[in-house]
C-alpha positions as CSV (number, residue, x, y, z in Angstrom):
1,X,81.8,85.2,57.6
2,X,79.4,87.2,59.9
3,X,80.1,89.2,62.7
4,X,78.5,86.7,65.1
5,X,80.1,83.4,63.6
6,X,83.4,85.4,64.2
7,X,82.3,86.1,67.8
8,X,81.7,82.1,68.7
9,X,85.0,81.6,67.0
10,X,86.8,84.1,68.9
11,X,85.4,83.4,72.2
12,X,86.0,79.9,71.7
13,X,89.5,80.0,70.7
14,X,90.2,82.1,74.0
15,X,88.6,79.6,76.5
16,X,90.6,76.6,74.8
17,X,93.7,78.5,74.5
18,X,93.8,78.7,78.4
19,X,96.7,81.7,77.9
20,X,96.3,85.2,76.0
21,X,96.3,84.7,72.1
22,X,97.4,87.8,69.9
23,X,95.8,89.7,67.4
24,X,97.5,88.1,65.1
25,X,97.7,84.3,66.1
26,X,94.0,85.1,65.8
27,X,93.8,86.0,62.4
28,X,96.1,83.3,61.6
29,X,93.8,80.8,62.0
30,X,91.9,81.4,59.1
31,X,92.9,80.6,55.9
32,X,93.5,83.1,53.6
33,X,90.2,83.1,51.7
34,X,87.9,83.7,54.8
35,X,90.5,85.7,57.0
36,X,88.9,88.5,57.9
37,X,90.2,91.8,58.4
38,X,92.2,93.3,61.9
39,X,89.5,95.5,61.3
40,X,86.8,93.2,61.4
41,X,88.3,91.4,64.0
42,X,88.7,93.5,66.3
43,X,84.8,94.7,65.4
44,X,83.8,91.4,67.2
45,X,86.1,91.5,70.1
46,X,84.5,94.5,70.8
47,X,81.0,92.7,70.4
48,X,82.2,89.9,72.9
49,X,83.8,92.3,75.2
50,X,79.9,94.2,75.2
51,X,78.4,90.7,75.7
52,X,80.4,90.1,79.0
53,X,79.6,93.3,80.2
54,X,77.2,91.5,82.7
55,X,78.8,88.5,83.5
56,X,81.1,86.9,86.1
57,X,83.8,87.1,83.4
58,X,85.3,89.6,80.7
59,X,87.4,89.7,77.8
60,X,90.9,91.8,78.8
61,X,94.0,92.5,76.8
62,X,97.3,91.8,78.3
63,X,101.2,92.3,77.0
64,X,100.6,88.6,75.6
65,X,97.5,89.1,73.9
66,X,93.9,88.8,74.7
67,X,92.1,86.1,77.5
68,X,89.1,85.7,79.1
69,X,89.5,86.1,82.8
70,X,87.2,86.3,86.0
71,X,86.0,89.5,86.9
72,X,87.9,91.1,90.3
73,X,84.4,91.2,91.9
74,X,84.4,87.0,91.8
75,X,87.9,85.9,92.5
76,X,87.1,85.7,96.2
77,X,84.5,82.9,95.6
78,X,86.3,81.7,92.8
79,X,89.5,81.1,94.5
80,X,88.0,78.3,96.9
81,X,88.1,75.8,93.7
82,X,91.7,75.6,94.7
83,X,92.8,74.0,98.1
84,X,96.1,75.4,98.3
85,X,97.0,78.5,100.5
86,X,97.6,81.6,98.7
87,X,101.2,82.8,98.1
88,X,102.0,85.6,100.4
89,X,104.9,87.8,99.5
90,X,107.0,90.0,101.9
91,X,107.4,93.4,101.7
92,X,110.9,93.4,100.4
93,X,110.2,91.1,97.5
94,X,107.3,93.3,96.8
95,X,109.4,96.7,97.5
96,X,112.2,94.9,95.1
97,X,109.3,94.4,92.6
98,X,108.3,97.7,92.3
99,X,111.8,98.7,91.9
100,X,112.7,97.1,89.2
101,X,109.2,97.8,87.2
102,X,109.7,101.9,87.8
103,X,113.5,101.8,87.6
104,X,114.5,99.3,85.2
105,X,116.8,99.0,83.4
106,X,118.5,98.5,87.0
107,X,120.8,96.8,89.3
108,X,120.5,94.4,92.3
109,X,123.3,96.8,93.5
110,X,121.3,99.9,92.7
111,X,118.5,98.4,94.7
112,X,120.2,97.4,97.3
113,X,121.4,101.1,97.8
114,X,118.2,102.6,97.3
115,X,116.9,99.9,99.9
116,X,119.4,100.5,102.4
117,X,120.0,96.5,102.7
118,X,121.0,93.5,100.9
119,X,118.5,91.2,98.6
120,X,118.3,88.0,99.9
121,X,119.0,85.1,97.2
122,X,115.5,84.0,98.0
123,X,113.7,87.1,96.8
124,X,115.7,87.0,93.5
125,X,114.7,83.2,92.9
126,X,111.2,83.4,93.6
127,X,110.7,86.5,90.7
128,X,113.1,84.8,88.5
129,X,111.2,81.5,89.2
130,X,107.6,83.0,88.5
131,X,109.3,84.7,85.3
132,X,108.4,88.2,86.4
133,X,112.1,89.6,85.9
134,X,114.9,89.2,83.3
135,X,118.3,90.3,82.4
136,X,117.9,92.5,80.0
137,X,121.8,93.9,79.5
138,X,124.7,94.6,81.3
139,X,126.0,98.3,82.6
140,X,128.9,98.6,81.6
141,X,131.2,99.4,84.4
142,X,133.9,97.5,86.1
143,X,132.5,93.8,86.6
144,X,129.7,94.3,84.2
145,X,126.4,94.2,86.5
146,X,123.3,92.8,85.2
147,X,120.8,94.8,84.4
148,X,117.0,94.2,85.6
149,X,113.8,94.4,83.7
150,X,110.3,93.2,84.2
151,X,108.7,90.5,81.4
152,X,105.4,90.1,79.7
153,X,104.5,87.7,81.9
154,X,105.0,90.0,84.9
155,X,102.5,92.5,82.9
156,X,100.1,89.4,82.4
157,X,100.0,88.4,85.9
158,X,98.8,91.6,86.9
159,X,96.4,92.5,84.3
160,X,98.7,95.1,82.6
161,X,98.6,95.7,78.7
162,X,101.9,97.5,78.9
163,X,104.5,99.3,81.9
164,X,102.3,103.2,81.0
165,X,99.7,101.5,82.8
166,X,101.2,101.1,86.3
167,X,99.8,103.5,89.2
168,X,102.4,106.9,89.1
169,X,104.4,106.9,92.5
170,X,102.4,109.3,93.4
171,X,99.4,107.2,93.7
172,X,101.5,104.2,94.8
173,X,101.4,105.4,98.5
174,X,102.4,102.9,100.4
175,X,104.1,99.6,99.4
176,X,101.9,97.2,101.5
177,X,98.8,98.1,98.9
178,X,101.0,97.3,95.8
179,X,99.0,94.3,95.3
180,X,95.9,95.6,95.3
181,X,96.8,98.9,93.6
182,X,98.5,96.5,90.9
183,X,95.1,94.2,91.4
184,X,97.0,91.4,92.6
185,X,94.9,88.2,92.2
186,X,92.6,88.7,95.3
187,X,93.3,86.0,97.6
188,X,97.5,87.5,97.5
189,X,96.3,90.7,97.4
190,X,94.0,89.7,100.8
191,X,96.6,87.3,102.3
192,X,99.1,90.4,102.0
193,X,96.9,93.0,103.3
194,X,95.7,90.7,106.2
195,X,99.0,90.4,107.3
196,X,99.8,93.8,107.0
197,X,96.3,94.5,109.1
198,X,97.3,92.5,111.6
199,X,100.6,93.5,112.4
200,X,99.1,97.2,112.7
201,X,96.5,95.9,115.0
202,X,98.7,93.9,117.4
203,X,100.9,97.2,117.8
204,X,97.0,99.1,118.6
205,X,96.3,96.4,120.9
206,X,99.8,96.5,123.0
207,X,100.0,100.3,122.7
208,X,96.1,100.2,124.5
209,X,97.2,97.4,126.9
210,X,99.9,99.5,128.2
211,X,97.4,102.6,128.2
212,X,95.3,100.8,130.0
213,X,97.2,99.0,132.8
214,X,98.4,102.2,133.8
215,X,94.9,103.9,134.0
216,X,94.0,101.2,135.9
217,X,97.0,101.4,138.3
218,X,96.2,105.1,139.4
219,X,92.5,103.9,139.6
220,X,93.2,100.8,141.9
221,X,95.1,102.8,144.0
222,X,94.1,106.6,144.6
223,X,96.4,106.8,147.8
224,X,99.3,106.8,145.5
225,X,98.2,108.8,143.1
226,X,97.6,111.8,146.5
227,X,100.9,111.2,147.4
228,X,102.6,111.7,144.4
229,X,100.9,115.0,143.9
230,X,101.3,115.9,148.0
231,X,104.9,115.0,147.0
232,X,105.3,117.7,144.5
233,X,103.7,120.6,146.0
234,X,106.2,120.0,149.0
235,X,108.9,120.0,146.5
236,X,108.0,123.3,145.2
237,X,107.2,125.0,148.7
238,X,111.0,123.5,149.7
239,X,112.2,125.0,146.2
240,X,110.3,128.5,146.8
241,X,112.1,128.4,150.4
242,X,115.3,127.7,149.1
243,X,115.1,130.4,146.9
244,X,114.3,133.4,149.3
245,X,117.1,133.5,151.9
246,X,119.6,133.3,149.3
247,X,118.3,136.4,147.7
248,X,117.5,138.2,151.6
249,X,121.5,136.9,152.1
250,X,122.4,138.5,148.5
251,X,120.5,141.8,149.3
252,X,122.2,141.9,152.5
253,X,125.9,141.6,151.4
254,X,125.4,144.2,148.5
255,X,123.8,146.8,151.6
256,X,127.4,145.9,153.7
257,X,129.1,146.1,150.0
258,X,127.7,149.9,149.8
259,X,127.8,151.1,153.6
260,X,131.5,149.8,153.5
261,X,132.4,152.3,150.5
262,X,130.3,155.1,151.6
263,X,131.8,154.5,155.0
264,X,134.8,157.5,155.6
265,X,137.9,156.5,156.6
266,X,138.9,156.6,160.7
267,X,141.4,159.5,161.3
């Protein structure tokens, strides 16, 4: 078998598939006397993967195997096949995410003191119901804790071949982006942002709102504004005055003070 009959057969399998298939599964579909090689296999992946170079789509490897996918560029458009809204995911599901990917093996305890508060049960069902955590063990102190890991299908969902490719913490600046710096699915990754954007903008809005109303208060009304300032330089001419008869009253006691020592005594 050619390289390009090996191609069609690849690219085929991966659209009807409709999940990531392994090397392996691949090559299992042959029989024995026209299997070819992992070599020559993965020879025309590599062919398919140049072929989609310029398309709306691409050949990517995941933990599960390889897929054919949507390029990031077109999800946006994409996206609008579907009716549905987009989940959206809060930022302490998403913080609790992260977490457990850069901590594991770990506990909801151990999160919860690194967090600072407790993990709603609702946060834990909705990563156990998408399959993106696990139990992987138990620690083994009193009362046996579970311990937390992340699955293959947590690496699939966000395009991952394996846990060395997740963005360091030092790159993972802020956990409101952890969707896009993990290239969340866009409309998520959007949804999440836009939320995010808003909430900083409302705060802008207020903070200029208040800025405003009181530039427009002293503006409205100048006559307040001149009293307020008449106001305080009589407060510090009354402070000055207040000042200099106690020190005339102080230099005049210490003078009596002396002329009273110096002062012989009456025979």
């Amino acid at each position: 078998m050619n390289e390009q009959d090996l191609k069609h057969i690849i690219e085929a399998t991966l659209l009807a598939a409709g999940r990531p298939v392994t090397t392996q599964q691949l090559l299992d579909l042959f029989d024995e006397r026209d299997r070819p090689t992992p070599e020559q296999l993965q020879a025309s992946i590599d062919l398919l993967i140049a072929d989609y170079e310029s398309r709306g789509i691409e050949v990517m490897q995941v933990a599960s195997g390889w897929r054919i996918q949507v390029r990031p560029r077109a999800i946006d458009v994409v996206s609008r096949l579907w009716q549905e809204r987009p989940a959206r995911y809060s930022r302490a599901l998403l913080e609790t995410l992260a977490l457990v990917a850069y901590r594991q093996p770990i506990t909801r305890s151990e999160i919860e003191e690194i967090r600072g508060v407790s993990i709603s049960s609702t946060i834990m069902r909705t990563m156990q119901e998408r399959n993106w955590i696990r139990v992987v063990g138990h620690r083994e102190v009193p009362g046996r804790p579970e311990l937390l890991g992340t699955t293959r299908e947590f690496l699939d969902y966000f395009g991952l071949k394996s846990l060395d490719q997740l963005p360091t913490l030092a790159d993972l600046r802020d956990v409101e982006n952890i969707g896009v710096q993990l290239e969340l699915p866009a409309g998520e990754a959007t949804a999440a942002a836009a939320e995010a954007e808003g909430e900083t903008q409302a705060e802008a809005v207020a903070d200029g709102q208040y800025e405003a109303g009181e530039s427009e208060a002293t503006a409205e009304d100048p006559e307040l504004s001149a009293d307020a300032e008449e106001g305080e330089e009589v407060a510090q001419e009354d402070s000055d005055d207040s000042e200099t008869p106690t020190l005339v009253a102080s230099g005049e006691a210490e003078a009596d003070e002396q002329s009273a020592v110096r002062e012989p005594p009456s025979e």
